[in-house]
VOGU-3710 file (C-alpha; in Angstrom, 3 decimals, decimal comma):
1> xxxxxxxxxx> 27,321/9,750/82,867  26,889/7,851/79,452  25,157/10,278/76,485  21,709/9,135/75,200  21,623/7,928/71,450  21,100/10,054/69,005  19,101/9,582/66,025  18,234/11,544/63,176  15,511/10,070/60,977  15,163/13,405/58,592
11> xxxxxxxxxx> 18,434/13,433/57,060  18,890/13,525/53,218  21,090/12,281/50,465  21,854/12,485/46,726  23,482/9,950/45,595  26,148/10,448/43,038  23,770/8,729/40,301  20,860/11,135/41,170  23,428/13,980/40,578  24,743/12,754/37,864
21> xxxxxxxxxx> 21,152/11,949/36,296  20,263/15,601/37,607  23,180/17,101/36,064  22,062/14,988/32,541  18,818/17,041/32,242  18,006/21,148/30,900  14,494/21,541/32,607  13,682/21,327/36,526  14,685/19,989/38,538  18,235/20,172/37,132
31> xxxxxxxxxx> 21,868/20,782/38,500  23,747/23,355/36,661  27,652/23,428/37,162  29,236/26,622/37,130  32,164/27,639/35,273  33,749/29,503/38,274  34,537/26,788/40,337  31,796/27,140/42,903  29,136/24,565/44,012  26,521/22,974/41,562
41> xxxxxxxxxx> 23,666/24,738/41,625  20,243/22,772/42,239  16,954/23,999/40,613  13,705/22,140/41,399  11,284/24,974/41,574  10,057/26,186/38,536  9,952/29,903/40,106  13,749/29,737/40,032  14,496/28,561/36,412  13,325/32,343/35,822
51> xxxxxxxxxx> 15,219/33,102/32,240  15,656/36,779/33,568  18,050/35,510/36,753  21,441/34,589/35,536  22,172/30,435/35,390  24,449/30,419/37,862  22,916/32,154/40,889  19,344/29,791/40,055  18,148/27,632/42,736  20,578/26,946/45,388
61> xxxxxxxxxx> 24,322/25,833/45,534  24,826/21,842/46,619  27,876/21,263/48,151  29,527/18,209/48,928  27,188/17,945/52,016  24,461/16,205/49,682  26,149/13,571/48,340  29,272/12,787/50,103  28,666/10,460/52,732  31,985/11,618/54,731
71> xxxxxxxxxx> 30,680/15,113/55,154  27,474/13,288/56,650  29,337/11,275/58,724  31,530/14,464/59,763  27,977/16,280/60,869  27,227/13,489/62,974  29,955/13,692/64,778  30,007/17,195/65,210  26,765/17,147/66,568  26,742/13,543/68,544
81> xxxxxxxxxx> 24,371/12,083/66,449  25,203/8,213/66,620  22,902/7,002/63,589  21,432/8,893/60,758  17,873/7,020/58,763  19,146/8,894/55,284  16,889/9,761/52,281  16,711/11,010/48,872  15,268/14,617/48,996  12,756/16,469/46,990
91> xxxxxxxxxx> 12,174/16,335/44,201  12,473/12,155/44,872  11,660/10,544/41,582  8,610/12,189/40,753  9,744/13,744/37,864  10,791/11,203/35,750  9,188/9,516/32,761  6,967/6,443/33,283  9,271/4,017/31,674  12,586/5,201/33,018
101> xxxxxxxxxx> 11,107/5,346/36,934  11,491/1,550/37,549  15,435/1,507/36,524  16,009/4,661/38,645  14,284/3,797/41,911  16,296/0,170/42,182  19,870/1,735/41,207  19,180/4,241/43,873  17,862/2,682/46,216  20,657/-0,011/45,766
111> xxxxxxxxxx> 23,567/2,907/45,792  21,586/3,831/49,333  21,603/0,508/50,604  25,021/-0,046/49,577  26,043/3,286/51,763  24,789/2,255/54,705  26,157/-1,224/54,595  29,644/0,017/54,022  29,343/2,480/56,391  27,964/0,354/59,016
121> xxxxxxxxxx> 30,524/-2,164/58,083  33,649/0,275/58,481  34,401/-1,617/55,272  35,132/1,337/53,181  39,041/1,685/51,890  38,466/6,316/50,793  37,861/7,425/54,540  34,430/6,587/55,676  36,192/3,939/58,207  37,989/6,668/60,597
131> xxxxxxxxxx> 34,937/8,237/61,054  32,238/5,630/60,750  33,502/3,573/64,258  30,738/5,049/66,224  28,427/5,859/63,753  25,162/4,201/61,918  23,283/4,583/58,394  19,440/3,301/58,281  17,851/4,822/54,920  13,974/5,159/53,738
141> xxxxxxxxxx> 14,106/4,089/50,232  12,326/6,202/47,559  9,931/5,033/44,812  9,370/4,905/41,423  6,048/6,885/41,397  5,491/8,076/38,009  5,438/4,700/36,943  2,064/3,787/34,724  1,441/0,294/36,670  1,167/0,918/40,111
151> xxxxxxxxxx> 2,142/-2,905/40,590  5,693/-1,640/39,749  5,739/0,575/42,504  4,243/-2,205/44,752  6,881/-4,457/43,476  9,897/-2,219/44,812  8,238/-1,806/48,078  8,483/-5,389/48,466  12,183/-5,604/47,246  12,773/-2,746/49,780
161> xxxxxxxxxx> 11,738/-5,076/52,175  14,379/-7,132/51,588  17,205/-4,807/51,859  18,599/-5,049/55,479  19,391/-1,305/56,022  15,944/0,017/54,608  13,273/0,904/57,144  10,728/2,536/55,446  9,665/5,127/52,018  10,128/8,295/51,634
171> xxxxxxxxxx> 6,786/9,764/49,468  6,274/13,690/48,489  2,597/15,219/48,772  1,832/14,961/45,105  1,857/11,442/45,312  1,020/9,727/41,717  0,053/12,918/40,896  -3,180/13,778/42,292  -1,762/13,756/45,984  -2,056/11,311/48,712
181> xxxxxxxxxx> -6,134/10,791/48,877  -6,346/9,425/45,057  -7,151/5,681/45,472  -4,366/4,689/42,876  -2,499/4,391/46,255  -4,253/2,237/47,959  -2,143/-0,579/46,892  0,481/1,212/48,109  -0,925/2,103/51,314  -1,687/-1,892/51,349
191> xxxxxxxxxx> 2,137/-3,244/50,829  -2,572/16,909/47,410  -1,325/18,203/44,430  1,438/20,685/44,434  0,851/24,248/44,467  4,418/26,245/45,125  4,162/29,088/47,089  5,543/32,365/45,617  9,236/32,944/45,791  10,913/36,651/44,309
201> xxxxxxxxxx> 10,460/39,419/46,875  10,582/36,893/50,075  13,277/34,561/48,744  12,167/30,910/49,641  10,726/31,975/53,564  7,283/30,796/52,572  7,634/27,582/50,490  9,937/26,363/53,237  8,552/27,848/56,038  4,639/27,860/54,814
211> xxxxxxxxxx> 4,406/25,680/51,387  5,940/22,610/53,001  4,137/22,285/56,470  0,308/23,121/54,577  0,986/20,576/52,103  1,624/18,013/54,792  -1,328/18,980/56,668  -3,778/19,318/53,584  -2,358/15,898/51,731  -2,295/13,795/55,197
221> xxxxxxxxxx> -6,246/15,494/55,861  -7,377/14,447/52,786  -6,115/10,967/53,169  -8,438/11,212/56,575  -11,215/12,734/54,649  -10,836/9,967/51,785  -11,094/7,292/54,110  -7,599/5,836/53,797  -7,069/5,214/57,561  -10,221/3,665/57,961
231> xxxxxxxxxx> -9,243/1,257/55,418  -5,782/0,370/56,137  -5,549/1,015/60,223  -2,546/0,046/60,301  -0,848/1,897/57,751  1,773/3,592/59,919  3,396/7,329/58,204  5,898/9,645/59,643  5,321/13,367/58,912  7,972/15,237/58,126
241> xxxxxxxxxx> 8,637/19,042/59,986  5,968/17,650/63,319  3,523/17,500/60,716  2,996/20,968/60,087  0,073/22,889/61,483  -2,006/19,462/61,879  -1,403/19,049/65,253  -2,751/22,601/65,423  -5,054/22,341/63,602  -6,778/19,107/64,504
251> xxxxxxxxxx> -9,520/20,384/66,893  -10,650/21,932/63,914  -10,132/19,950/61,780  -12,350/17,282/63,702  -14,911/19,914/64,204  -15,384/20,900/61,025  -15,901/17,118/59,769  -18,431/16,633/62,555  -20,133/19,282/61,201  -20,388/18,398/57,726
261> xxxxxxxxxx> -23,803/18,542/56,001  -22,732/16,105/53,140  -21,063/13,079/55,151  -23,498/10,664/55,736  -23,228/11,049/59,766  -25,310/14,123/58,989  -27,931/12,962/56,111  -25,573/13,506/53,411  -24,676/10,951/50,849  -20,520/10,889/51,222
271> xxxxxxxxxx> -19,145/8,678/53,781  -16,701/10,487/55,431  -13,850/9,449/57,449  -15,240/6,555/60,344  -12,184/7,727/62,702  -11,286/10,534/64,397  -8,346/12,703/63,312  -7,263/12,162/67,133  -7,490/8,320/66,868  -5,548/8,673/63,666
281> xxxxxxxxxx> -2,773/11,293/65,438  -1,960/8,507/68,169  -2,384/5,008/66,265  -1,043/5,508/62,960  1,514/9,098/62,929  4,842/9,303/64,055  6,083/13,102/63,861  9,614/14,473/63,111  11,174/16,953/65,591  11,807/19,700/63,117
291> xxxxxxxxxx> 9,826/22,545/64,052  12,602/24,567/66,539  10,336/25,323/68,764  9,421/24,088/72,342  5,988/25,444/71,664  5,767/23,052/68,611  6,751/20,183/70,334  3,984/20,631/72,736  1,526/20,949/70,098  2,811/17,589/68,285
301> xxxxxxxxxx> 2,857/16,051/71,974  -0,529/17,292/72,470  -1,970/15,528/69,575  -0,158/12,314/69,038  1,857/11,223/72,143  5,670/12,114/73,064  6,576/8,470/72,852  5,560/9,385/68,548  7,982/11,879/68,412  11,492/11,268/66,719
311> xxxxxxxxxx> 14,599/13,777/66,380  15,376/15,602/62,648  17,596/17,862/61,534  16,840/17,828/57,673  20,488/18,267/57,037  21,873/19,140/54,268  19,567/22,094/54,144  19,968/24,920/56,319  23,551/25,223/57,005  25,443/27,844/59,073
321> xxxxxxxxxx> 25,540/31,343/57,224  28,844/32,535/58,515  31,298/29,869/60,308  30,902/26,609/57,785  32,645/24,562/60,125  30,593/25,172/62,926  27,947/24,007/64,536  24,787/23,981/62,749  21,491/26,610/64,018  19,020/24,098/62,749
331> xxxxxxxxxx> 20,216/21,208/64,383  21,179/23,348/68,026  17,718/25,096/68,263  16,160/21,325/67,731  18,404/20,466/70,846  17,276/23,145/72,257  13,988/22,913/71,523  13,415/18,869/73,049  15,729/20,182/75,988  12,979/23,279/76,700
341> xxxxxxxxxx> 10,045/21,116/76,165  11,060/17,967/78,108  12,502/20,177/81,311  13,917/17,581/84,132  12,166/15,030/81,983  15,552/13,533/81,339  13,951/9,998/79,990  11,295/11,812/77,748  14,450/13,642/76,383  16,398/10,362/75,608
351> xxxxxxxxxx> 13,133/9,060/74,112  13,090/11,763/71,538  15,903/12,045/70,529  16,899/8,653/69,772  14,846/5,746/71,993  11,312/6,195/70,298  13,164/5,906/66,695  15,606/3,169/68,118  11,780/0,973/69,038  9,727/2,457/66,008
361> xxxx> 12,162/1,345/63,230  13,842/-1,398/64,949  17,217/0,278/64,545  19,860/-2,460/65,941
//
């Protein structure tokens, strides 16, 4: 019986150049190297670049997992994932200075492109071939959006678009800034500001668990209540973690809006969105798999349709606490998870977990 592809579309990488420009820098996000021999040390929260907590146990280690593409290619096949859509992880770009954006975003995106092209190739002479035989790259490309002319970041969309392994952008909350509602974008959309939750007593549980799902559903709801989707229907987006509470949420969501004294549906002088959130959910979202549960795959399914819903592991991040060479939690409960929710539903299986991404981004 032949094994269903296998693809992971939320999958990250940092280049060597975006470690070594990392590395280059003394405020976050920054990568400290410690003198002991152990792992870098990534800081992008400004909660962790507390002067009172000792350099080297800021942020958290990065080990060769985020930038060597063996190690990625080493997860895959420990895990029988057959092709991996790779991205540049938070913090993206975003923090860079208007002028030095532009430069940053095409060497990147070139050193990503250039990955998956060896890779796919099994041209590579340091290793990559033995492992990459069954195995292929697909990247979203990352932009340079703290550039002052938003025709710049237009521009490298459209050079994107001729890179053969690039199927998409990759695009933080924040946006230019003023998060993804502020109608600088809509040229971008055409081609919610950050607030981190509290770390200290709870670690990083609630920006990762919490801070990252709410600002996907508050950014993507105020591009609903802003009117983007009614003015670019086909703008398509994939949310990362199933979009986090919005499929939960969008009853309410919906309610609430119909409700609305100041949209002009009810004699108030703001437009409003023109579509529903549930019209929006199942013409113009694709959701991620990464929520580990069977419960929130029903909820994403509920909202959207199955046939939108596209395996994840978000590797690098969360790796096994004990065995490092074994298998990964976050990637097994995500098996688990599809496997739980699907049942006998051995085709609606196979179309999560690698068939709806295979149509959606045309992976060949």
């Amino acid at each position: 019986m032949s094994k269903p592809l296998i693809v992971d579309v939320h999958t990250h990488v940092y280049p060597p150049a975006y470690m070594a420009m990392l590395r280059s820098r003394k405020t976050v996000p920054y990568v400290h190297d410690p003198s002991d021999n152990t792992p870098p040390r990534l800081i992008i929260l400004s909660s962790d670049d507390d002067p009172s907590i000792p350099l080297d146990q800021r942020g958290r280690p990065v080990d060769s997992s985020y930038s060597d593409i063996r190690v990625k290619l080493s997860f895959m096949k420990k895990h029988g994932i057959n092709c991996s859509v790779i991205s540049l992880a938070n913090p993206w770009l975003d923090f860079l200075p208007s002028a030095d954006a532009p430069g940053w975003a095409e060497k990147i995106n070139d050193d990503i492109e250039a990955t998956c092209a060896k890779v796919n190739a099994d041209a590579d002479p340091n290793g990559v071939k033995a492992l990459s035989e069954k195995y292929t790259l697909f990247a979203f490309g990352a932009l340079p959006l703290s550039a002052s002319d938003p025709a710049v970041i237009v521009n490298e969309i459209k050079r994107l678009a001729t890179l053969p392994h690039i199927r998409g952008v990759i695009m933080g909350t924040g946006g230019l800034g003023a998060g993804l509602d502020d109608p600088r974008l809509d040229p971008i959309w055409g081609g919610s500001g950050r607030d981190e939750a509290a770390t200290g007593r709870y670690g990083h549980v609630l920006p990762l668990a919490l801070g990252f799902p709410l600002e996907t559903t508050i950014a993507v709801t105020r591009m609903l209540l802003s009117g983007v989707f009614d003015r670019f229907s086909g703008l398509q987006v994939l949310l990362a973690h199933s979009g986090g509470t919005l499929p939960f949420l969008a009853g309410r969501i919906e309610s609430c809006i119909l409700h609305e004294r100041k949209f002009a549906a009810n004699g108030g002088e703001v437009q409003g969105p023109r579509r529903s959130i549930w019209d929006v959910l199942q013409t113009n979202i694709y959701l991620d798999s990464v929520v580990y549960s069977a419960a929130g795959l029903k909820a994403a399914a509920a909202a959207g349709s199955a046939d939108r819903l596209m395996f994840g592991t978000d590797h690098p991040f969360f790796p096994p606490l004990d065995d490092v060479d074994g298998e990964w939690p976050s990637v097994t409960t995500n098996y688990q998870a599809i496997d739980d929710f699907q049942g006998e539903n051995k085709d609606g299986q196979e179309a999560i977990l690698g068939g709806n991404a295979a149509r959606i981004l045309n992976l060949k």
